[in-house]
N, C-alpha and C positions, 0 to 999 in steps of 0.2 A: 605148183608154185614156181614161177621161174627164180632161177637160180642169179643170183652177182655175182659181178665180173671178178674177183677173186676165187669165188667157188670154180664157173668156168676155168677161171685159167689153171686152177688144180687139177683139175678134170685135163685140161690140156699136156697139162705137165704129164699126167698119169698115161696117156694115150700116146707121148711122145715116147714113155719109156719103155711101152710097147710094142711099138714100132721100131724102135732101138735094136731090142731083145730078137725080132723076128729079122730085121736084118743080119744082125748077127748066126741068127741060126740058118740062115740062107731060104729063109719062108717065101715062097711065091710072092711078086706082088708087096713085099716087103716095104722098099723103096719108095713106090709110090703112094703106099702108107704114111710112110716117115717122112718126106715131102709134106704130103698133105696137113701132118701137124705140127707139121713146120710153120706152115703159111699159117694155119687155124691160130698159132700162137700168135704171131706179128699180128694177127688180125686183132687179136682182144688186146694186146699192147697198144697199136691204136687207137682202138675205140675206148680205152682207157682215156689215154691223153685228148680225147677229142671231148670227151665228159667232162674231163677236168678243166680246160678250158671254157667249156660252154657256162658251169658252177661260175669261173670267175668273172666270167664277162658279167652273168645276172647279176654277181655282186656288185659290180663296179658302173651298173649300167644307170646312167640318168640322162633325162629327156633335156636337152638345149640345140640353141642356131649352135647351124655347123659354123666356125670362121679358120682363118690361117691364126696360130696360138706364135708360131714364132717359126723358126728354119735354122737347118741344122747346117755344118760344114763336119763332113767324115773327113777326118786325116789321117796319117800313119802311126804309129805307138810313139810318143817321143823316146822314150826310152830304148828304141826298139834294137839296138846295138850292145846293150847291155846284156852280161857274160846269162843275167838268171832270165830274160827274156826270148835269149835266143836260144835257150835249151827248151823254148814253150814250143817252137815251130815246129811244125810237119815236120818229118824226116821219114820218107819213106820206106828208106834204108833199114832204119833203125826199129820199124811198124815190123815191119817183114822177118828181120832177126828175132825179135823180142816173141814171134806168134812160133815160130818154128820154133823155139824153146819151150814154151808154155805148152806145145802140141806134144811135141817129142816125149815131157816131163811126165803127162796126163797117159801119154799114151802105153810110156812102160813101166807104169801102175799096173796096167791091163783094162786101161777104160775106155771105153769110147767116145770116142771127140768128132766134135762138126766143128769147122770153121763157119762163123755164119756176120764176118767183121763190117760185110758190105750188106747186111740186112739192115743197118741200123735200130736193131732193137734197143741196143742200150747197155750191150755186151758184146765180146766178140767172139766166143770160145763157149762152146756146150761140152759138158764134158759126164758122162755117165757110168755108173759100177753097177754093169748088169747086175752083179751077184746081190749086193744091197742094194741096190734101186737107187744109192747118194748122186742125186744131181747137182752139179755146180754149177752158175751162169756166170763166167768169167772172161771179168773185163783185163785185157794187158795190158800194160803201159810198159816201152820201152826208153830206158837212158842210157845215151851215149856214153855217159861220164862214171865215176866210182861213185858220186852222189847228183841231188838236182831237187827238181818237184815235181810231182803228177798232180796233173789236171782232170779233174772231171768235168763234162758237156751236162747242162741244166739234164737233159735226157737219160744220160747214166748215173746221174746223182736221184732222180726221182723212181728210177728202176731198182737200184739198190736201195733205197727207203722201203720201197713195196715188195721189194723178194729177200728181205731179210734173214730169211731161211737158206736160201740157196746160193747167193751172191756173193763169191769172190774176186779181190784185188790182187793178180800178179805181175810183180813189179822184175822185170830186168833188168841190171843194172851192165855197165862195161858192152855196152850194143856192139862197140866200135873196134875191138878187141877180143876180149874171153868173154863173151854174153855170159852172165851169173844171174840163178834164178833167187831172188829175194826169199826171206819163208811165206809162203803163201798168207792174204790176210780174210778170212772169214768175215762178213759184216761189214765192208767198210762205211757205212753210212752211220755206225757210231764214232764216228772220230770227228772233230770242228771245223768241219771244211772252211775253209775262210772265203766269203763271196766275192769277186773281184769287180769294184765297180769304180774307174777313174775318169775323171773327165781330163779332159787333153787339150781343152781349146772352150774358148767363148766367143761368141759370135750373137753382133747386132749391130745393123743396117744404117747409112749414113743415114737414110730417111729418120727411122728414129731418134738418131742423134740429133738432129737439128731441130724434131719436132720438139723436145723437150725443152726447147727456150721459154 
């Protein structure tokens, strides 16, 4: 019977954490164990999200002429000077302090941690306890400030929905100063993310304007 891509990626999770364990013990060959299910996991997290798209496209899919529907004008945030938009930006600064916290924190638990931020799984911090087997897949968000908002990427919000088991949010607050590690949050995909969708601009074509006489 083959197996679904959640059972695999159980199976996945169970083989990373023995690969884990044997690096730990200094096992020949360890490594490129633990590599390998590394990648075997990003693999099923892919092919996850490629299923999931393919499901919606079928639903959405209906037969018509191709034509131009309308044309768009991308512009910049109008707000984009504002104090709660400009704590939404990149700061790479701020990436980089807030993950050496969350590492350092995992680390003297006595757990083992991967940094894995540039895989784009959906997380950026593996974090495991040989002794119980407790896997974390955690995502960090760092802020500059004493307070602010964390953002999730459609990707890390649908990761957390599917590892609801394993998925933690930690948050650093004071990046820019005393980095402070928030209490860590178990589950974040029960909480009411709020989806941000603004439009910023309208746009239609003298042509059309004139045609409507």
């Amino acid at each position: 019977m083959e197996l679904s891509l959640t059972e695999l990626l159980a199976r996945a999770d169970e083989e990373f954490g023995r690969a884990a364990a044997e690096v730990e013990s200094k096992t020949q060959g360890a490594e490129g164990r633990l590599a390998q299910a590394e990648t075997r996991h990003a693999e099923l997290l892919a092919r996850r999200e490629r299923r999931r798209r393919e499901l919606q496209q079928e639903r959405s899919l209906t037969l018509q002429d191709v034509g131009r529907m309308t044309s768009v004008l991308v512009l910049p945030h109008p707000d984009r000077e504002a104090a709660e938009v400009r704590r939404l930006r990149q700061n790479l600064e701020t990436e980089a302090t807030a993950m050496q916290v969350v590492i350092g924190h995992e680390r003297s638990l006595g757990r083992e941690v991967y940094d894995v931020h540039e895989k784009n799984l959906g997380y950026d911090v593996v974090s495991l306890d040989l002794k119980s087997g407790d896997l974390r897949l955690i995502e960090v968000k760092g802020i500059g400030e004493t307070e602010g908002s964390v953002m999730l990427t459609p990707n890390e919000l649908r990761v957390a929905q599917d590892r609801r088991d394993c998925y933690w949010l930690y948050v650093v607050t004071h990046c820019g100063t005393r980095p402070q590690l928030r209490e860590p949050i178990r589950d974040p995909a029960r909480f009411p993310w709020h989806e941000v969708r603004k439009v910023a601009h309208y746009h239609l074509s003298i042509g059309e304007l004139t045609g409507g006489r």
